[in-house]
Backbone bond lengths (Angstrom), bond angles and torsions (degrees), N, CA, C in turn:
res aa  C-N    CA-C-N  psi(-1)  N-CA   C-N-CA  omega(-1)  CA-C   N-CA-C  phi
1 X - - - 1.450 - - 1.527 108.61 -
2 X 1.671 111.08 143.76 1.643 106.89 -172.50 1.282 74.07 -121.73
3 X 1.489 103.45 153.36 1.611 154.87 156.92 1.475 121.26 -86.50
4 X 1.290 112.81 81.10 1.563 111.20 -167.76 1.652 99.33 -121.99
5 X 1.571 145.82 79.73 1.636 112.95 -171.49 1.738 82.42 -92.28
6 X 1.422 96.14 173.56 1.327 106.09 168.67 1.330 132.28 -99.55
7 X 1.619 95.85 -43.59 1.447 118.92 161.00 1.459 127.42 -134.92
8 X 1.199 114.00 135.52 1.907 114.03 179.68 1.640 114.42 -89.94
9 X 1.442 94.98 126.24 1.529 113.18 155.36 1.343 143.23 -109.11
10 X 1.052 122.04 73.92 1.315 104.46 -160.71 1.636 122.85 -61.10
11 X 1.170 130.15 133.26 1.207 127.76 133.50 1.219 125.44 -125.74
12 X 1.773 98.13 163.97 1.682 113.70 -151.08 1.568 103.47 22.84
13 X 1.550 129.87 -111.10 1.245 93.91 -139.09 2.019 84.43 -127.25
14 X 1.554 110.14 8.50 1.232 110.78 -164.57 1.463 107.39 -120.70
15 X 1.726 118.84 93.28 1.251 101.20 -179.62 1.311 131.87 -51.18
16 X 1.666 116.53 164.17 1.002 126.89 -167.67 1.527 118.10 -72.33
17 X 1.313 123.82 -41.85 1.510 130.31 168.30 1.734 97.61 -44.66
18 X 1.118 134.26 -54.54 1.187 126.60 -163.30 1.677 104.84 -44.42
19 X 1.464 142.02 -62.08 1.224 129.64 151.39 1.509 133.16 -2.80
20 X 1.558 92.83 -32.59 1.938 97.60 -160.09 1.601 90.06 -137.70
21 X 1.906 112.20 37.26 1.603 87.71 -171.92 1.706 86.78 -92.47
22 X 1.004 146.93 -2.06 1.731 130.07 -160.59 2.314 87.06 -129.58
23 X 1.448 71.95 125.18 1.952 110.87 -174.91 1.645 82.27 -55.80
24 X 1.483 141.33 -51.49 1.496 107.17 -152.48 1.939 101.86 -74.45
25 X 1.550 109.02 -41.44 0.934 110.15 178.64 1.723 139.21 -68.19
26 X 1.376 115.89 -13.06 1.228 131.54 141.37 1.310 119.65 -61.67
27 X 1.358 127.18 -43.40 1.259 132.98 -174.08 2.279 101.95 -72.45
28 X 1.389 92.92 -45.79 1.427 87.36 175.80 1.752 116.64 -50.76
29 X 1.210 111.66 -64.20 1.452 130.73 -168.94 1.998 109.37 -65.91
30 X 1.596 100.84 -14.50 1.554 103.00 170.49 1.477 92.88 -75.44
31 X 1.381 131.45 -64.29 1.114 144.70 -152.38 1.774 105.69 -48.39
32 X 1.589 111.15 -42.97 0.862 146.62 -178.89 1.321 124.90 -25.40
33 X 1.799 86.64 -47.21 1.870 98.35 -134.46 1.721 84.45 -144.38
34 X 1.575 120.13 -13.84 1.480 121.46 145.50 1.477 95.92 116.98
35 X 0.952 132.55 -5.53 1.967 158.67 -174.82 0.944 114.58 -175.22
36 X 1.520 105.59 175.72 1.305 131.41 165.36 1.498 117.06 -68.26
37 X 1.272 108.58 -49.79 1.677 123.69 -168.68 1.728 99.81 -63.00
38 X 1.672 114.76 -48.43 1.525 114.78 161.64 1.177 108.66 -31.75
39 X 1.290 106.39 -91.50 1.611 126.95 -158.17 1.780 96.97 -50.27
40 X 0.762 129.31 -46.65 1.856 109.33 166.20 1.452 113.76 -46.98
41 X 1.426 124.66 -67.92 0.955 126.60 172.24 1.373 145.39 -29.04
42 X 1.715 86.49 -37.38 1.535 110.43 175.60 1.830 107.38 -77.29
43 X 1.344 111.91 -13.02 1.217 104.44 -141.70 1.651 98.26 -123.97
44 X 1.515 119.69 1.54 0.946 142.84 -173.52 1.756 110.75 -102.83
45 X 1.570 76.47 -46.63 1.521 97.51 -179.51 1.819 125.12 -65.46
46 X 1.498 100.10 -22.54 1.635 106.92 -163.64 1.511 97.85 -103.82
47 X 1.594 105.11 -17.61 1.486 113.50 172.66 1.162 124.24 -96.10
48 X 1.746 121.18 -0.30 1.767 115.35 149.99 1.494 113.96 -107.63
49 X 1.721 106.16 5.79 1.660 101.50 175.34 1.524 93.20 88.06
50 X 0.995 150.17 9.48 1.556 148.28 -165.62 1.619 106.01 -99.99
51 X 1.527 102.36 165.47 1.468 104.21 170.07 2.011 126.85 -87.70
52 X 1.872 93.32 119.99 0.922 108.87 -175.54 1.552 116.09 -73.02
53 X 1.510 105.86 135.15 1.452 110.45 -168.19 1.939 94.69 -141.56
54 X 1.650 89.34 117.91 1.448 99.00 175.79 1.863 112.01 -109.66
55 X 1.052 114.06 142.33 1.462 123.53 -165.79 1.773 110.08 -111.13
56 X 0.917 118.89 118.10 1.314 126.00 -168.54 1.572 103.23 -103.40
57 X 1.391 124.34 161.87 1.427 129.84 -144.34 1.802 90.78 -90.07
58 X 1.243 107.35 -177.80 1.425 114.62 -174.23 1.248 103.38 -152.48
59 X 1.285 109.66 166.70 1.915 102.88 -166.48 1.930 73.33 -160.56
60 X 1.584 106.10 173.24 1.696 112.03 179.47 1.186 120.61 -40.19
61 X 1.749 79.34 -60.16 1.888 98.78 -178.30 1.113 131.52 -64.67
62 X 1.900 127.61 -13.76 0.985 116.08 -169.54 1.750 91.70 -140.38
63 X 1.663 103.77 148.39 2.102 89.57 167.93 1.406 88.47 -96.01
64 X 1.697 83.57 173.53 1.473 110.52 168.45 1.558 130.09 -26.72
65 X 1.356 144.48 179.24 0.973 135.55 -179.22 1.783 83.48 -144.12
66 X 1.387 103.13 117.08 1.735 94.46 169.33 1.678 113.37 -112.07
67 X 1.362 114.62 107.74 1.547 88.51 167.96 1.719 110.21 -90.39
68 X 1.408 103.55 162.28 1.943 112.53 175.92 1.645 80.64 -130.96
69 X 1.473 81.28 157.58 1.604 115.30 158.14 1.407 116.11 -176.49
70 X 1.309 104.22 137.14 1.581 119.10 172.08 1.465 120.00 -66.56
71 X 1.388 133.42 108.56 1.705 114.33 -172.97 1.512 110.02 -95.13
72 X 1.685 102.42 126.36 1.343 109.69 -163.87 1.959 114.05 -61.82
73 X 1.753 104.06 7.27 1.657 99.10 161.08 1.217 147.59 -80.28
74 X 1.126 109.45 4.30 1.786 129.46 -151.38 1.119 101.76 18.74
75 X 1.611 105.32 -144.50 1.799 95.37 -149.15 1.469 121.27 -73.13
76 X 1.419 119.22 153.69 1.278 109.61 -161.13 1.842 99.51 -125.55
77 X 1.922 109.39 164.03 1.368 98.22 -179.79 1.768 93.41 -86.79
78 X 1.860 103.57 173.54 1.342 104.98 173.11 1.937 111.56 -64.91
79 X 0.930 114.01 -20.05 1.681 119.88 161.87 1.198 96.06 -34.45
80 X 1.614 103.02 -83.54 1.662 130.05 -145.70 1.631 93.92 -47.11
81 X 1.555 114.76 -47.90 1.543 114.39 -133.02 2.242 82.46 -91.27
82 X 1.343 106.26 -20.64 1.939 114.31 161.25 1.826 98.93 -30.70
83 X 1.371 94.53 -81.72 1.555 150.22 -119.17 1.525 67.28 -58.88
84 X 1.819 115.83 -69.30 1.439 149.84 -161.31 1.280 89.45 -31.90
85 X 1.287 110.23 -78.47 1.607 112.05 -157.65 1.579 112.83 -77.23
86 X 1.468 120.82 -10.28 1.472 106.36 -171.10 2.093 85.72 -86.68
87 X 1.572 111.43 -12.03 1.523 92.36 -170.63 1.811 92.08 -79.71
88 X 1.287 120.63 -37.62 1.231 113.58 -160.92 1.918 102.85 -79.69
89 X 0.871 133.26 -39.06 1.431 133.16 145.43 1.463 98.00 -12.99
90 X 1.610 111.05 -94.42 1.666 117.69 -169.59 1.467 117.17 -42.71
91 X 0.792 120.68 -45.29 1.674 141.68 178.04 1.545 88.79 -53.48
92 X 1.227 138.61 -59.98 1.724 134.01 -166.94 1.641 96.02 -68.76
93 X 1.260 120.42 -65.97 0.948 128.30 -174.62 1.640 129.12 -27.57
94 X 1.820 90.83 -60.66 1.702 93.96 167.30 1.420 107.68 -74.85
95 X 1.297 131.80 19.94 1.451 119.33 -177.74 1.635 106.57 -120.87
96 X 2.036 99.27 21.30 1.424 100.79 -172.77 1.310 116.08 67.91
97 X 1.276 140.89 -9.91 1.504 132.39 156.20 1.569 109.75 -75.63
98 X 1.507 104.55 130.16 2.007 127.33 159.76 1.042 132.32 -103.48
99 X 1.289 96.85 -39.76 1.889 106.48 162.72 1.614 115.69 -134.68
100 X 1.454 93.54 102.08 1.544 104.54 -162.59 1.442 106.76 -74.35
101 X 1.592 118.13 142.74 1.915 104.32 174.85 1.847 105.00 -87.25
102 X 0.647 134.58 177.24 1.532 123.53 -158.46 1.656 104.05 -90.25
103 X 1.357 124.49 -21.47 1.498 111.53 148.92 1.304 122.98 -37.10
104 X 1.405 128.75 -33.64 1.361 149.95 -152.79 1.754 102.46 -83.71
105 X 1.648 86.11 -57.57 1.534 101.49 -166.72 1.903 101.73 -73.58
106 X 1.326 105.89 -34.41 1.077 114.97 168.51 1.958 121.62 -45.10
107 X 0.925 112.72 -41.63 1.963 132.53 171.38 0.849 100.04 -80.03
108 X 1.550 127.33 -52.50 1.613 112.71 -169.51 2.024 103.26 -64.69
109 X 0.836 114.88 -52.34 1.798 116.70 -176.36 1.661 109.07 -69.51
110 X 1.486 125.69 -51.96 0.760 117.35 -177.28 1.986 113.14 -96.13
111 X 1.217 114.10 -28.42 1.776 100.66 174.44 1.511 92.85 132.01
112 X 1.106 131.58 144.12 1.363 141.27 -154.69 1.603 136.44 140.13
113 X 1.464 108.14 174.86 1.622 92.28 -177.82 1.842 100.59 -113.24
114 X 1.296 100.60 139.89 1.939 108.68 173.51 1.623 110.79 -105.01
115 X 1.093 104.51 116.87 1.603 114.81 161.90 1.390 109.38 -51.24
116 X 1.295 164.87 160.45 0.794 142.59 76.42 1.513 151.89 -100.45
117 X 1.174 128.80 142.05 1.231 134.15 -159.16 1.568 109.72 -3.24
118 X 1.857 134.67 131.08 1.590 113.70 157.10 1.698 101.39 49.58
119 X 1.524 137.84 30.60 1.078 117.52 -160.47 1.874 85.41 -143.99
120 X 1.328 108.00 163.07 1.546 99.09 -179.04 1.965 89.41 -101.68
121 X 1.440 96.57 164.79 1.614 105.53 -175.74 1.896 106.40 -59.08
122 X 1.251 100.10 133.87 1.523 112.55 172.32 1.728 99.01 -102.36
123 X 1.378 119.88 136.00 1.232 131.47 141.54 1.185 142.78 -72.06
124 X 1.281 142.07 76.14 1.760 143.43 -164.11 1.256 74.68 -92.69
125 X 2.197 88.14 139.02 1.934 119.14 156.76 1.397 101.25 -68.21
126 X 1.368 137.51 -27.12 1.264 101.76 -167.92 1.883 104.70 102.93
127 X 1.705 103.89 99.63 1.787 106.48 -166.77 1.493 98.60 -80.98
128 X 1.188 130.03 -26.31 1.314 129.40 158.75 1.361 117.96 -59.86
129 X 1.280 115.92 -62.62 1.539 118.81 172.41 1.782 131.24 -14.34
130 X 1.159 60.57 -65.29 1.728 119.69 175.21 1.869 108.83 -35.07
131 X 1.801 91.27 -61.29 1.606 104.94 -175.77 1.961 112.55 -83.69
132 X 1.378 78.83 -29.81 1.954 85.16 -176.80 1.798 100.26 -74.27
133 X 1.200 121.65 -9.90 1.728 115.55 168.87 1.401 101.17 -85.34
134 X 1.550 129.67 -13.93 1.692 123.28 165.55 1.657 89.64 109.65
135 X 1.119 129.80 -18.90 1.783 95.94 156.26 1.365 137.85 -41.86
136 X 1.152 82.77 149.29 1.759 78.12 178.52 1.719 124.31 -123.72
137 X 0.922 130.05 166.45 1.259 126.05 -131.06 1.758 103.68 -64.55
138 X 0.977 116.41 -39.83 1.263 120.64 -171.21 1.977 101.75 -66.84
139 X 1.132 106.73 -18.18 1.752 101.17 170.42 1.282 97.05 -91.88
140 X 1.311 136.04 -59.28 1.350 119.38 -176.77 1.151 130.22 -39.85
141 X 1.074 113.24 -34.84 1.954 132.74 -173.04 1.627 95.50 -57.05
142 X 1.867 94.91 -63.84 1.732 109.36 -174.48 1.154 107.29 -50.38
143 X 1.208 143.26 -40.93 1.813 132.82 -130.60 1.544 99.65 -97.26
144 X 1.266 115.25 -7.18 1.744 125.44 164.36 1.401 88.34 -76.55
145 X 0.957 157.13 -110.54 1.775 153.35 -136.84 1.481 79.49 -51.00
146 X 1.359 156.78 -89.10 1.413 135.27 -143.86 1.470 130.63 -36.56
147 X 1.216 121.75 144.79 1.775 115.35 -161.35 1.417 84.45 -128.07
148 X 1.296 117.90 142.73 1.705 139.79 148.04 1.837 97.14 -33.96
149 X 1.368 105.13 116.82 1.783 114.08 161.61 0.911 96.79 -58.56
150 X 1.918 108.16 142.99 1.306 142.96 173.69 1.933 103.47 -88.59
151 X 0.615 130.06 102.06 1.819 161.06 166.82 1.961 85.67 -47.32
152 X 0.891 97.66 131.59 1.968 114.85 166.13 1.287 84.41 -38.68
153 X 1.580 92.65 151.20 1.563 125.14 151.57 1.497 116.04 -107.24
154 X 1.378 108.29 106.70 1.528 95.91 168.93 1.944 102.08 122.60
């Protein structure tokens, strides 16, 4: 594992690079969140309880695409706000999404339906959702492998 931050922030008593000090896991949560400048944002945002606002790229022809959302956890520890995205990561992942567009990432954290590619629509509760009803992480993780009971045949 390399140790590269770029820039220090402290808050309270745990700087901010510490979040983003190991390359696979920065690299995951860039991928994530569509940048770097996202994935701070995102990650700043779930850790004062504030409204998250992701910015999507722009070209002549088209502006930006911004989604916001408020996450119904308020403030979160740097654990919690880990925990958050490696569940909502996994959650895309088994749903056949790799590089989610932030609508995507948007369902996976907050609860929603994902297209995916040749794929029929998946429904994610939502890993935030999820925690603001008082689960806790180890149910949230699970409740992706749980399937809707099958009702008798016949």
């Amino acid at each position: 594992m390399s140790y590269t931050p770029t820039q220090v922030f402290v808050v309270e008593s745990r700087p901010f690079f510490w979040f983003f000090s190991f390359d696979g896991a920065r690299a995951s949560f860039r991928s994530l969140a569509g940048s770097q400048e996202n994935a701070r944002a995102l990650v700043e945002a779930l850790r004062e309880g504030s409204r998250v606002r992701l910015v999507g790229p722009s070209t002549a022809e088209f502006p930006a695409v911004v989604t916001a959302f408020d996450p119904p956890t308020g403030e979160m520890t740097w654990n919690d706000v880990k925990l958050a995205l490696m569940l909502a990561r996994d959650a895309l992942m088994a749903a056949g999404i790799t590089r989610p567009v932030h609508q995507q990432l948007h369902a996976a954290l907050m609860g929603g339906e994902v297209q995916p590619r040749g794929r029929r629509p998946v429904t994610l509760r939502g890993v935030l959702q999820m925690r603001a009803e008082g689960m806790n992480w180890g149910r949230v993780a699970a409740a992706r492998y749980l399937r809707p009971a099958i009702g008798r045949l016949g």
